[in-house]
C-alpha positions as CSV (number, residue, x, y, z in Angstrom):
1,X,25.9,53.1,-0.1
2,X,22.5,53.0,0.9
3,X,20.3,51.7,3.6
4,X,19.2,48.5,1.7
5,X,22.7,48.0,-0.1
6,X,23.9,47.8,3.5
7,X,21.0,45.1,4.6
8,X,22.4,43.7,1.6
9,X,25.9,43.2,2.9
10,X,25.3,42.3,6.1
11,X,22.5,39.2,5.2
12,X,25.3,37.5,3.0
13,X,28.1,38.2,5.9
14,X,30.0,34.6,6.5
15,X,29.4,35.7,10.7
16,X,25.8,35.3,10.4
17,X,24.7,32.6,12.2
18,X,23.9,29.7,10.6
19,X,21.1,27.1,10.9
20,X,22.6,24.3,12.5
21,X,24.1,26.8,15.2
22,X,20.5,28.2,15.6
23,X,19.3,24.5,16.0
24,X,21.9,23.6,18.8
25,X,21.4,27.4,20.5
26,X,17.5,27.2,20.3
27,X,16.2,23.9,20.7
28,X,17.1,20.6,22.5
29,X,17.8,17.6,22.2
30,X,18.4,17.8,17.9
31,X,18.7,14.7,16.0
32,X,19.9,15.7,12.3
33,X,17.8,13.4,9.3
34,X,19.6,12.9,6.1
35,X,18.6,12.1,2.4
36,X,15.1,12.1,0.3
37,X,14.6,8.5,-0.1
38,X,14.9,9.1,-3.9
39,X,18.5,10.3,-5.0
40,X,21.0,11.4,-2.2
41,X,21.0,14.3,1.2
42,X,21.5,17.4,-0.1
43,X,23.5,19.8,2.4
44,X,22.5,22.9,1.8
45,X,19.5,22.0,3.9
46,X,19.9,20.8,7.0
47,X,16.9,19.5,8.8
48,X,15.4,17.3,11.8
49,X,13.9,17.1,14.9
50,X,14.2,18.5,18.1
51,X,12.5,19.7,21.2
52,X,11.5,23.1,22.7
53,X,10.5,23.7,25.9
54,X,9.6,19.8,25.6
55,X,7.6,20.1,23.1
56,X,8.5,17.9,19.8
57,X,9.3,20.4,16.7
58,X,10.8,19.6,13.3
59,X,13.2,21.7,12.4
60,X,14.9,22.6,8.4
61,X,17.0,25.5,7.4
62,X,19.4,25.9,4.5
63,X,23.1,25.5,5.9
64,X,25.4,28.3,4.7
65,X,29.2,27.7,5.9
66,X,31.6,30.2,7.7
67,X,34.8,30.2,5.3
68,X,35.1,28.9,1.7
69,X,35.4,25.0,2.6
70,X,32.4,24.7,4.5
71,X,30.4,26.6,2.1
72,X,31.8,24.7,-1.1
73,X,30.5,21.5,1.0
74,X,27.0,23.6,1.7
75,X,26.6,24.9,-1.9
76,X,26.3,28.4,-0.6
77,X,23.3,27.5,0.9
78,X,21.7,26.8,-2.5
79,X,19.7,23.3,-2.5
80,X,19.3,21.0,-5.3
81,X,16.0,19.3,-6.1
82,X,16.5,16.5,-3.7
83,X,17.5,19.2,-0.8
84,X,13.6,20.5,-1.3
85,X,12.4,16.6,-1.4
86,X,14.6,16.4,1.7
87,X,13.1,19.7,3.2
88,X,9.1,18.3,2.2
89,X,9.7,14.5,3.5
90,X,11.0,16.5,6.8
91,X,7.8,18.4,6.8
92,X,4.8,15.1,5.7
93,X,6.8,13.5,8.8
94,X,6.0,16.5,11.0
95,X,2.5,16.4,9.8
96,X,2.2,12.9,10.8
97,X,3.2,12.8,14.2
98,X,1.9,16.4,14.7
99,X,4.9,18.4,15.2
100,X,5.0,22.1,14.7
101,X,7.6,23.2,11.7
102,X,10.1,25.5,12.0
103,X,12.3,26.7,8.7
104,X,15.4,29.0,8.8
105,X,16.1,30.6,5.5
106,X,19.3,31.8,4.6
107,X,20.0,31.0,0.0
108,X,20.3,33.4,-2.6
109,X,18.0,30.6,-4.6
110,X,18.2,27.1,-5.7
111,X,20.8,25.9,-7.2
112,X,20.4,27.1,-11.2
113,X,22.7,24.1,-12.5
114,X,22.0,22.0,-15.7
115,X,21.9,19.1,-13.1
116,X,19.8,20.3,-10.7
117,X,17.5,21.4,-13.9
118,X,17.4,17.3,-15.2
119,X,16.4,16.3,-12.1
120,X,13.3,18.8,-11.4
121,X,14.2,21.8,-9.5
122,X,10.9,23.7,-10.5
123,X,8.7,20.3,-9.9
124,X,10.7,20.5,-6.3
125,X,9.9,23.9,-5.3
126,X,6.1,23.7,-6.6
127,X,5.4,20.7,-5.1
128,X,6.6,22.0,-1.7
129,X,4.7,25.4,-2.5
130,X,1.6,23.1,-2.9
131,X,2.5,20.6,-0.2
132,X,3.2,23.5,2.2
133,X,0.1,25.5,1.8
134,X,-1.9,22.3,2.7
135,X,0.1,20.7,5.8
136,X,-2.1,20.2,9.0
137,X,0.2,22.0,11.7
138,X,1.7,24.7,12.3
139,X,4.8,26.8,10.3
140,X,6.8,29.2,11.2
141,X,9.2,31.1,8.7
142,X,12.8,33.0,9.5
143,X,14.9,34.6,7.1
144,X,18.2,34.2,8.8
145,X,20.7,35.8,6.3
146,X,18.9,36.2,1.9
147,X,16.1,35.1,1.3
148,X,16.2,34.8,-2.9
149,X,13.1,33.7,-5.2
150,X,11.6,30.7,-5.4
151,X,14.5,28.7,-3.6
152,X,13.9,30.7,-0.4
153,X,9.9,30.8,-1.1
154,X,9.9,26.7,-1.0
155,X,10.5,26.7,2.5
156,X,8.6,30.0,3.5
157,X,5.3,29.3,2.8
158,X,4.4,29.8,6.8
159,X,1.4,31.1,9.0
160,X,3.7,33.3,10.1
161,X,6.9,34.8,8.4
162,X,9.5,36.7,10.7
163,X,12.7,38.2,9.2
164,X,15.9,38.7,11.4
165,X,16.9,42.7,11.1
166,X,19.9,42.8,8.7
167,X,18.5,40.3,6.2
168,X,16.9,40.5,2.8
169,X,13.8,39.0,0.9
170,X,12.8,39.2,-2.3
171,X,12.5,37.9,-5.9
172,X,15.8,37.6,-7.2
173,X,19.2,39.4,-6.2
174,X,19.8,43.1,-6.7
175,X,22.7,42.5,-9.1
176,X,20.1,40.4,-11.5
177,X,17.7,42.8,-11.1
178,X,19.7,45.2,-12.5
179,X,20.6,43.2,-15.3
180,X,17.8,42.1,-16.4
181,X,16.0,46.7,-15.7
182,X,19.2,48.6,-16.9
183,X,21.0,45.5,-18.7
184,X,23.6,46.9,-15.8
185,X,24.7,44.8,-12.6
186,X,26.8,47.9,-11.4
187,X,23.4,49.7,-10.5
188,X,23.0,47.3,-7.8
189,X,22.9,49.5,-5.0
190,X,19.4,51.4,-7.1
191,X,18.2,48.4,-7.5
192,X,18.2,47.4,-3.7
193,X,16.3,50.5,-2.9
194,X,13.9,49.7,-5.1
195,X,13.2,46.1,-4.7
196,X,11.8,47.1,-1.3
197,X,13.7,44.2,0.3
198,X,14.8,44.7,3.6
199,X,12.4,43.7,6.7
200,X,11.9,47.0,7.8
201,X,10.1,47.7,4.0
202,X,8.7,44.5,3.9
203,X,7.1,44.3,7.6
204,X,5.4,47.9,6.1
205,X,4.0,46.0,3.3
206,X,2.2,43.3,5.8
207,X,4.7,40.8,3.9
208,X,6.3,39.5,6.7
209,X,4.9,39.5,10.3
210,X,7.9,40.4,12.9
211,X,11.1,41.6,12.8
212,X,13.8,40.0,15.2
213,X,15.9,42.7,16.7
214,X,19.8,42.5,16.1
215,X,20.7,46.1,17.2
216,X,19.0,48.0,20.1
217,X,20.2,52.2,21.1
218,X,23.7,51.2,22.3
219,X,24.4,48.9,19.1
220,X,24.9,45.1,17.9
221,X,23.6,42.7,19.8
222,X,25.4,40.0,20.9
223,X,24.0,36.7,19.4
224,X,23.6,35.2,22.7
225,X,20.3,38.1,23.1
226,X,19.1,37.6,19.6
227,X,18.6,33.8,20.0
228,X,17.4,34.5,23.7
229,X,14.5,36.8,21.8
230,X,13.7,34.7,19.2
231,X,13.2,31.8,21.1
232,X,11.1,33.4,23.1
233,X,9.1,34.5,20.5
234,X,9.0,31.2,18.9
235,X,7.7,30.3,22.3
236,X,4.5,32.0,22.6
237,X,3.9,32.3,19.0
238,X,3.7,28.3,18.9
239,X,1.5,28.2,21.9
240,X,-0.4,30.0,20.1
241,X,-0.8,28.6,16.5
242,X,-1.3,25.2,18.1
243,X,-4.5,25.8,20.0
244,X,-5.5,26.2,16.3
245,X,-7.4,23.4,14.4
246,X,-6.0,21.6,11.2
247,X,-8.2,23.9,9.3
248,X,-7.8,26.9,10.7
249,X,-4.1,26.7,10.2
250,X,-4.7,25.9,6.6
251,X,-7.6,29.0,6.1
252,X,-5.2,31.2,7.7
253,X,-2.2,29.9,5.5
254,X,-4.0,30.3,2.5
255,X,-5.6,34.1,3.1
256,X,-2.2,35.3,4.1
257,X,-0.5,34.0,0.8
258,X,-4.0,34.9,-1.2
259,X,-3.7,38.9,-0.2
260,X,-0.6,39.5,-2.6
């Protein structure tokens, strides 16, 4: 197996933390919001506000469960329409009260059913494409576990995009993209190496800005130190993008996004 099959494996492990364990381990004080004023809450996304450091943050990640239960309940992380209209009400609220926006990735892409399909899954996922790359405060992206197409993309649209270490990022799944190359899904593992999707390859390509450790020389980390390092990353990296104007936080948005 190779490198980036491996990556592969590990980001869709069922012991990777999830959002709402990040939420609780990271921030304080979290109140959870529910619904999208339109149809009904989606739970694959996950969402609220919270605090950090004292500072007011919103905070929206797609839930993924540990065993089979949970993520029948979740979706397996992959959001219908009204989850993303959940997600972009979250985010217009944020805007409004100023608060600094935090999303935590973790779907192999939006839901693909004929339902979510009547109801507007591409509308969802443009609109918050389009809503995100205009929003007036700060946003900061983590994939936590996949990160898959446009379903991960809708809530990635940051000034800065971090990836955790044994995750993955890119346009569709290694099994599809071997279907759709070699008409083969058994040629996964090729594909993977490839698709240039693991942080490491991606953080080479200026596509993501920072890589959150999980291993150091002596092994895995416990997740007691990675949360400890990414908070305090998210930390200084939000002290920072906030001293920034409206503006500038949209210029910077857009020129990040406009280089692919």
């Amino acid at each position: 197996m190779s490198e980036a099959s491996e990556i592969v494996v590990l980001s869709r492990k069922t012991s990777r933390l999830t959002a709402l364990e990040i939420f609780e381990e990271i921030f304080e004080n979290f109140i959870e919001f529910h619904g999208d004023r339109s149809f009904r809450d989606d739970k694959a996304i996950v969402g609220g506000i919270a605090t950090l450091n004292g500072q007011p943050i919103t905070v929206i990640g797609n839930q993924k469960g540990h065993e089979l239960t949970e993520n029948i309940e979740r979706n397996f992380g992959s959001p219908h329409p009204e989850g993303y209209r959940k997600a972009l009400r979250l985010m217009k609220q944020a805007e409004k009260f100023k608060r600094p926006v935090v999303t935590f990735i973790n779907t192999s892409g939006a839901y693909c059913g004929v339902e979510a399909e009547e109801r507007g899954q591409g509308e969802a996922i443009a609109r918050n494409l389009m809503e995100m790359s205009q929003l007036k405060v700060p946003i900061i992206s983590i994939i936590i576990g996949e990160g898959g197409s446009g379903g991960a993309l809708a809530l990635a649209m940051g000034n800065q995009v971090w990836m955790m270490e044994h995750t993955m990022y890119s346009i569709l799944s290694p099994e599809g993209f071997s279907s759709i190359l070699w008409k083969d899904a058994s040629k996964a593992d090729e594909a993977a190496e490839i698709m240039k999707l693991t942080a490491t390859d991606l953080l080479g390509l200026s596509i993501i800005d920072q890589i959150i450790p999980e291993t150091n020389q002596n092994g895995l980390l416990d997740n007691d130190t990675i949360l400890k390092n990414l908070k305090a990353q998210l930390v200084k990296t939000l002290d920072d993008l906030t001293s920034k104007s409206s503006n500038d936080l949209i210029e910077e948005r857009y020129q990040r996004f406009r280089k692919y």
